[in-house]
N, C-alpha and C positions, 0 to 999 in steps of 0.2 A: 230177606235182609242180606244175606250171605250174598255174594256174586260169584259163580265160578271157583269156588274155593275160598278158605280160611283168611288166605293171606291176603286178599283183595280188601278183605272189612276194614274201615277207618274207625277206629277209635278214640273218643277223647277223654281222657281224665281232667276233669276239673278241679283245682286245687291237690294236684298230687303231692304234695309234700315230699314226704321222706321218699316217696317210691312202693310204699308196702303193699299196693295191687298193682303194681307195673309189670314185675314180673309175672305174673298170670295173664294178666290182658294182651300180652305180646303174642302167648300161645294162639291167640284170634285172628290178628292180623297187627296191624301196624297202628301205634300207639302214638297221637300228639299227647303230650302232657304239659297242661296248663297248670302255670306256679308264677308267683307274683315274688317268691323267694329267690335271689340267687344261692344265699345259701342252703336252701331246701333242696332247689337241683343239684348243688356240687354230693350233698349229701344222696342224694337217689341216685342218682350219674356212678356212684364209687362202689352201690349197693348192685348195677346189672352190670352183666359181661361186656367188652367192647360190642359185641355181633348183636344186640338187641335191639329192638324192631322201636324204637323209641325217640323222638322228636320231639326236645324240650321245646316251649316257648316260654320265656319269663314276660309273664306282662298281668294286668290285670283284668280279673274275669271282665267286668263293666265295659274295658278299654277293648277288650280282644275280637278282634274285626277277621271272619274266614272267608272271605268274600269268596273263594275259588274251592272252599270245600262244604261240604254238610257231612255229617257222620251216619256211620249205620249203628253205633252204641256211641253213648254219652253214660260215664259214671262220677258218680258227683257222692263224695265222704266225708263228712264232719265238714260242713261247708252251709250248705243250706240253714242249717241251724243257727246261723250266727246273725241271721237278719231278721228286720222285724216283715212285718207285711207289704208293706207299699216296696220294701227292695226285693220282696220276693216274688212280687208278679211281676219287677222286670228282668229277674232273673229267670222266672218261669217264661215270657216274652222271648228273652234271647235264646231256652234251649231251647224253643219251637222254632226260631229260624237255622240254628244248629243240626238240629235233624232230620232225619232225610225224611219221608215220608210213610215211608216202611220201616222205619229205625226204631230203638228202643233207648229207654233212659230207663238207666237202674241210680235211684237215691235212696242214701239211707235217711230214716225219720226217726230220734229221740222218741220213746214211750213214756207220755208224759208222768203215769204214775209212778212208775219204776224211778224216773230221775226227780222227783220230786221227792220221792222216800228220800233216794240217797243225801241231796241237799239238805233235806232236812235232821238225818243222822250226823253228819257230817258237817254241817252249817253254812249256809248261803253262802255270809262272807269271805268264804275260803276258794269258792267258785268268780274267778274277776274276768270273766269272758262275759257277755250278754249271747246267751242259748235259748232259743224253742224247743217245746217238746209239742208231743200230739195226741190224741185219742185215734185210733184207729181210722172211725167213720170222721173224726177230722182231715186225716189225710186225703180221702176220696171228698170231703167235698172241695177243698183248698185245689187241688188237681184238677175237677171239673169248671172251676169256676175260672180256672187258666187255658181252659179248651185243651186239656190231657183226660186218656180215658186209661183208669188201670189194670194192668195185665195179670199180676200177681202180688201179693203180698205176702212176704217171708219174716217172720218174726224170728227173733233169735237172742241170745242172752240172758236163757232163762236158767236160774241160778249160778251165776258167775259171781253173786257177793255175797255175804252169809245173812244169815236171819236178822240180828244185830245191825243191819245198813239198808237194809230191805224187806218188809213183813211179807213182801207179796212173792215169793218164790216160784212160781207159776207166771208172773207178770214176766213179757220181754224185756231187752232195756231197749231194744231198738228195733223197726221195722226194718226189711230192705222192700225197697214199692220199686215193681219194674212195670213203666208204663210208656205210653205213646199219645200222638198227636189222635187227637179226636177222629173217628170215621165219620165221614159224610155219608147218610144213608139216603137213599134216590130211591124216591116213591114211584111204581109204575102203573 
């Protein structure tokens, strides 16, 4: 995936928002970040140094056209969650033409029991976003049936709320799944 060094890797953030993994992805190589916000980018733009390795595009994911690049990582945060199915296999479509062959896409995934505690301590009606959550072997089948095969899965946020919002203390609240484009296996 790497070419010749760090700084060679193209990066894309999707939906970067404020910026709060831009500054580490730039340590890789060189960062497009994809924000439908202008004020999200004035906001992350004022959070790196002028010398960061960072190439806003304000546009929307749907609309956003790379015709001259593919990436070698795509990271995608509090984003995927926001759709139902039918927009997320075309959003699963589009980071399969977004990545390169050898590339990797790191998304994070809601743990559906964990955010359902919460909801439920806390009361639906207080949440006015429409969010997915997952089951683990949800995620690997959602992934295969989009022609992604998964690399790892990193769970993480286990005990960040107290007993009282969450019974399950041991439960993540969220996956990170780093995966890729399916391997074509050649029978000989």
């Amino acid at each position: 995936m790497v070419r010749s060094g760090l700084a060679k890797t193209k990066l894309l953030d999707i939906a970067s928002g404020d910026g709060r993994i831009l500054r580490e992805l730039t340590k890789y190589g060189h960062v497009s970040a994809l924000e439908n916000s202008g004020f999200m980018i004035s906001v992350s733009a004022r959070k790196l140094d002028s010398n960061s390795k960072v190439t806003y595009i304000k546009d929307n994911f749907y609309d956003f056209e790379s015709i001259r690049h593919q990436y070698d990582v795509i990271t995608i945060f509090r984003f995927i969650r926001h759709y139902d199915y039918c927009d997320r296999k075309k959003i699963y479509h589009k980071l399969y033409e977004l990545v390169r062959d050898d590339g990797i896409i790191l998304c994070e995934f809601p743990n559906k029991v964990t955010e359902t505690q919460l909801r439920a301590s806390i009361g639906w009606e207080n949440f006015n976003v429409y969010d997915v959550f997952w089951h683990e072997f949800e995620i690997k089948e959602e992934l295969e049936e989009n022609n992604f095969e998964i690399l790892d899965t990193i769970p993480y946020g286990e005990m960040l709320l107290s007993e009282e919002v969450v019974k399950s203390q041991s439960v993540p609240l969220a996956f990170l799944v780093c995966f890729r484009k399916k391997r074509v296996k050649i029978n000989s």
